[in-house]
C-alpha positions as semicolon CSV with decimal commas, in nm:
position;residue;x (nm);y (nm);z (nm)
1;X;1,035;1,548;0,793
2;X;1,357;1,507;0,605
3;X;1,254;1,459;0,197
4;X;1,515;1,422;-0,073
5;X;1,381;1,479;-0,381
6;X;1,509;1,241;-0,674
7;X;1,476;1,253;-1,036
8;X;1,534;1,029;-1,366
9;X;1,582;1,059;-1,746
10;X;1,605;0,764;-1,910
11;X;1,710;0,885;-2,283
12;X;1,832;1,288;-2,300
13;X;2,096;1,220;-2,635
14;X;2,121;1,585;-2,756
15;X;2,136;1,739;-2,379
16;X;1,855;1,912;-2,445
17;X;1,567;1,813;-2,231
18;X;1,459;1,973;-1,892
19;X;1,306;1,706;-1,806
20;X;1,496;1,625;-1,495
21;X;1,467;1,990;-1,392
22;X;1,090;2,011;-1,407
23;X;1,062;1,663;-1,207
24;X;1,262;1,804;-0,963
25;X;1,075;2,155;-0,981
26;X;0,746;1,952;-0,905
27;X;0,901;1,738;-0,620
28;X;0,944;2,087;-0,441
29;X;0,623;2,215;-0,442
30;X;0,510;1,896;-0,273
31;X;0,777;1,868;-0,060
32;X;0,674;2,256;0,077
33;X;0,333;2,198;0,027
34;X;0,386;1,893;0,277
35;X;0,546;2,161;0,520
36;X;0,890;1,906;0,495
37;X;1,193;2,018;0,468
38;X;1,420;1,973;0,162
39;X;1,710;1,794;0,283
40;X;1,906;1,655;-0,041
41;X;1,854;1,651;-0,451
42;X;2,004;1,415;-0,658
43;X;1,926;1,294;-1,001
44;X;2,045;1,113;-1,274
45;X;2,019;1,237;-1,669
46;X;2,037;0,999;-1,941
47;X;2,049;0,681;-1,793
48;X;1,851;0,396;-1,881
49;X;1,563;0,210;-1,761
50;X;1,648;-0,099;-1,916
51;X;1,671;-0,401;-1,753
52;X;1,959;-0,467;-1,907
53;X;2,175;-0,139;-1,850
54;X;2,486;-0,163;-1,585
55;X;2,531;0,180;-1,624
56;X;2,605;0,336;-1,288
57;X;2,343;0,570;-1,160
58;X;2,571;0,862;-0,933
59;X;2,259;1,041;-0,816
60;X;2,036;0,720;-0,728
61;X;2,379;0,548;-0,494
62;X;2,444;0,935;-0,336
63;X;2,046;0,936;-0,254
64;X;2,109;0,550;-0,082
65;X;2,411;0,670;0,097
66;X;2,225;1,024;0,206
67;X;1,896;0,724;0,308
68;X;2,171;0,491;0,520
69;X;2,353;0,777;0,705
70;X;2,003;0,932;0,817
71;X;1,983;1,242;0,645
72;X;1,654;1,132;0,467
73;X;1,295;1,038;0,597
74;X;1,077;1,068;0,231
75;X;1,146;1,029;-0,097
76;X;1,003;1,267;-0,331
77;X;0,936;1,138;-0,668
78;X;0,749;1,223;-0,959
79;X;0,669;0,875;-1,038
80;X;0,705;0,584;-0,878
81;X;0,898;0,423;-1,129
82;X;1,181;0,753;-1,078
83;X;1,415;0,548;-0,915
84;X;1,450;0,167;-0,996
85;X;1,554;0,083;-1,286
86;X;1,398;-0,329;-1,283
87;X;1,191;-0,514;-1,078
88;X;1,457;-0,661;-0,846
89;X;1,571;-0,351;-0,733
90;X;1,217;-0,249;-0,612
91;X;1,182;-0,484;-0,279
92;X;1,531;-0,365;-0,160
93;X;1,375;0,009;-0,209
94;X;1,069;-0,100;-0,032
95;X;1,281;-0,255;0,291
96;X;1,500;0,051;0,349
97;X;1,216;0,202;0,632
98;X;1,277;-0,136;0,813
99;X;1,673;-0,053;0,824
100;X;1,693;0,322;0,830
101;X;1,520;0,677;0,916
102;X;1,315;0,634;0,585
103;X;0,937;0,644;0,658
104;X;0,832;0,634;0,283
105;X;0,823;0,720;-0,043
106;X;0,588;1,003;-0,190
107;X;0,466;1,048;-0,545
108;X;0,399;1,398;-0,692
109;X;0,090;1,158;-0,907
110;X;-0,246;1,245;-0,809
């Protein structure tokens, strides 16, 4: 299977946290683990949760443009909260394996 592996951060204000990195880190060992193939990464660093944030996310519209050309069958994400930032967002998330090659989305979350 085709997995992108995604990653968030909502606050990172001195540029110092890894935090993305280490998501991302523990989206590969699942992904291999799964026996998938890692077909695209994309993340976003210091941008909001908030429902009230416009602030465009590059990684999360790259990973729904790699999900609507086909390149992508899973999600990998630490949490399942990684990539929506409020509610409404969710059910559009959740109908992309009726319109595309996505099957699902994995957590790394026991």
């Amino acid at each position: 299977m085709r997995a992108a592996r995604y990653a968030r951060l909502s606050r990172n204000r001195q540029r110092l946290s890894t935090n993305t990195q280490v998501q991302l880190e523990e989206c590969s060992r699942y992904i291999e683990d799964e026996g998938w193939t890692l077909a695209v990464t994309h993340s976003d660093d210091d941008l909001s949760a908030s429902r009230y944030t416009t602030k465009p996310r590059p990684g999360y519209d790259a990973l729904l443009a790699d999900i609507n050309s086909g390149r992508v069958e899973v999600i990998v994400v630490t949490e399942m909260t990684r990539p929506y930032r409020r509610m409404e967002e969710l059910p559009e998330l959740i109908k992309l394996p009726e319109i595309t090659a996505l099957r699902r989305i994995e957590t790394t979350e026991a």
